[in-house]
C-alpha positions as CSV (number, residue, x, y, z in Angstrom):
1,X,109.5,180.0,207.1
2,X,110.9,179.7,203.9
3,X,114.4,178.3,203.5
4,X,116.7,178.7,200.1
5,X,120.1,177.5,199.9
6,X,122.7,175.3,197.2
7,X,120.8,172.4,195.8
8,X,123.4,169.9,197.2
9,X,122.7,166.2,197.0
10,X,121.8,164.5,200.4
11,X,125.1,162.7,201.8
12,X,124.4,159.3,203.7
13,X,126.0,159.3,207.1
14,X,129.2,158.8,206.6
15,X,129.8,159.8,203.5
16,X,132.2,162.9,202.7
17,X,132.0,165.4,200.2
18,X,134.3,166.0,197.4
19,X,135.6,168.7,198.4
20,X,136.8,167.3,201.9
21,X,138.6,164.9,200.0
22,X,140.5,167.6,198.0
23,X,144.2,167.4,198.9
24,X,145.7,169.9,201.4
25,X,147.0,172.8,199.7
26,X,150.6,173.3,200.4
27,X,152.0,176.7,201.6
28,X,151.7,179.5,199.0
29,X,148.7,178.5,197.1
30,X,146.0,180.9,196.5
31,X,142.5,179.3,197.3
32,X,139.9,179.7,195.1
33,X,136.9,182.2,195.8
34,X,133.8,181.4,194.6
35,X,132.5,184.1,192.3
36,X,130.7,187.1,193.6
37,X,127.1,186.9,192.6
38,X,127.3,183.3,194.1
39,X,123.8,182.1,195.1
40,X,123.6,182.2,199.5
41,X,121.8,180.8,201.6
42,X,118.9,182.8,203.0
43,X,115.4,182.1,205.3
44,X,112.3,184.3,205.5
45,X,110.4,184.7,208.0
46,X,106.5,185.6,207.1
47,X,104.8,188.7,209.3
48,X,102.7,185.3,210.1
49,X,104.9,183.7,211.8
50,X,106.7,186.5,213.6
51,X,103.4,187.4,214.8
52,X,102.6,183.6,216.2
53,X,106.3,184.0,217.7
54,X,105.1,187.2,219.6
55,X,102.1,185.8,221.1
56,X,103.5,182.4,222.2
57,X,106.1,184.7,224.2
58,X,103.8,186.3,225.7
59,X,101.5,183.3,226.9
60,X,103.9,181.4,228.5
61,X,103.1,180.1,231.9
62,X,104.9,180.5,234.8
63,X,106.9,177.8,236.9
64,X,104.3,177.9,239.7
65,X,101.4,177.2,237.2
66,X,103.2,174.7,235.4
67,X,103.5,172.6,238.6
68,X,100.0,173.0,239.5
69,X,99.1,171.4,236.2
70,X,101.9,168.7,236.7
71,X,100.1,167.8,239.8
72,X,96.9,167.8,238.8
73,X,97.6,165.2,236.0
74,X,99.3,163.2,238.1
75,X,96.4,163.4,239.9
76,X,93.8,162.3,237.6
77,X,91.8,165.7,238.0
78,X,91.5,166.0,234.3
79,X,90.3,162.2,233.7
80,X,86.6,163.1,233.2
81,X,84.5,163.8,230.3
82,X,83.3,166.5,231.5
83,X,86.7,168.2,232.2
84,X,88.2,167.2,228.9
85,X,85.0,168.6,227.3
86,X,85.7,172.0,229.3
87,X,89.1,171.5,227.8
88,X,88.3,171.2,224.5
89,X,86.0,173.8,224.4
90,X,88.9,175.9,225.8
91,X,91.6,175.2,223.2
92,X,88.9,175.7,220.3
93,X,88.0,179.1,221.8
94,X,91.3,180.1,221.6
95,X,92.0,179.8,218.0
96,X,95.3,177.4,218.0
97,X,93.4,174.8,216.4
């Protein structure tokens, strides 16, 4: 993801910007608009990353399975090395890492 925007100086909490500070305008006074080919903000997303987004959609699990898991942590079926070996083996298989 790619994000452009104003190159603004960071502002410590608490601090306030000039232009907050600016006196209220009284009635009848035209505000300023900033000029048309003013640089915007923008973000890009890569075909990447819209393509990770796709496929974690898909693998989510469901509230039943989720549970199950839950449980099984809780009760220490996954403290072995041979399970976290099988596990291992599993999340390199699947190409996340």
């Amino acid at each position: 993801m790619k994000m452009n925007g104003p190159k603004d100086p960071i502002i410590p909490a608490g601090g306030v910007r000039e232009a907050a500070q600016a006196p209220a305008r009284s009635r009848g006074q035209v505000e300023e608009q900033p000029p048309r080919n003013a640089a915007r903000d923008s973000v890009s997303i890569s075909a990447e990353a819209r393509q990770l987004a796709e496929h974690a959609s898909e693998s989510t699990l469901s509230p039943e399975r989720t549970a199950e898991i839950r449980r099984k942590i809780l009760d220490g079926a996954y403290n072995s090395a041979e399970m976290a070996g099988e596990v291992a083996k599993r999340i390199l298989a699947s190409g996340d890492v």
